[in-house]
N, C-alpha and C positions, 0 to 999 in steps of 0.2 A: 294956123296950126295944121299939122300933117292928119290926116283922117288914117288911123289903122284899121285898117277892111276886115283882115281876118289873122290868125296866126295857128301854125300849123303844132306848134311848141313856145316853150319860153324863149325869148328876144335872147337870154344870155346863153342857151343852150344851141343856139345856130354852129355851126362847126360848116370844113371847111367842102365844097362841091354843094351844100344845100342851096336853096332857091329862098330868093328874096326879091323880090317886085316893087320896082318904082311908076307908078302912073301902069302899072298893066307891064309894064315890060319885064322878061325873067335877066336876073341879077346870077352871078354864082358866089356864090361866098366863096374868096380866097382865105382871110383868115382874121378871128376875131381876139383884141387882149386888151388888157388893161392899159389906159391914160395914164389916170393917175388916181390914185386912192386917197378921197378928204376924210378919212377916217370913218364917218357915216355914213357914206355912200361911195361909192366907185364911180370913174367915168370912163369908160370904154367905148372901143373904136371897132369897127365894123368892116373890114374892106372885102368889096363886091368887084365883080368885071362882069359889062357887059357884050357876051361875045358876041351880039350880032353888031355891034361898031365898032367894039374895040375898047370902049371905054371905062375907066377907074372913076369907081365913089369909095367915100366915107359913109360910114353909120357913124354916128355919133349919137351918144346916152348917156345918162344917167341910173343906174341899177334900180332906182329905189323912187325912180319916175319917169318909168319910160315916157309913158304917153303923152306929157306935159314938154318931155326935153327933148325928144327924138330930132337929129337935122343932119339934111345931107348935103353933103359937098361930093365937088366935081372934080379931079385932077384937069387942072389945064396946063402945058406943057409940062416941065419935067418935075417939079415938087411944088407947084401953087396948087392948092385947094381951095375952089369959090362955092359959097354958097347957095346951094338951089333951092327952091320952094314948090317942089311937088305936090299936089293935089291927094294921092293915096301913096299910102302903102299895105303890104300886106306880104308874109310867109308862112 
């Protein structure tokens, strides 16, 4: 499970140039929306770029548990997303 370190606001309130931290590294939020909606809970998606490589992730949640659902994936090549297991996070 992902360790949330600290959080600067609510996870659904992140909008787009904020800062979002993988293992220590700054994240920028491009832009956050809705999955899909199971009626009782939302699932939203998170997209970050990290500008010192260059690299796209996903946030992936659950509204209504974060801390249990949180998972990040990686873009690799033009639209696969794999999943990684980072140590922290934190915004």
């Amino acid at each position: 499970m992902i360790k949330i370190e600290k959080q600067s606001k609510p996870l659904g309130e992140l909008k787009e140039k904020d800062s979002f931290f993988i293992n220590g590294s700054e994240m920028k939020v491009d832009k956050q929306y809705l999955f899909q909606d199971h009626k009782k809970m939302k699932e939203m998606i998170i997209e970050v770029f990290n500008p010192a490589n260059e690299r796209e992730y996903q946030i992936r949640y659950f509204d209504d548990q974060i801390e249990s659902s949180i998972e990040i994936y990686e873009l690799q090549g033009d639209i696969q997303y794999v999943k990684r297991e980072p140590k922290t996070v934190s915004w």
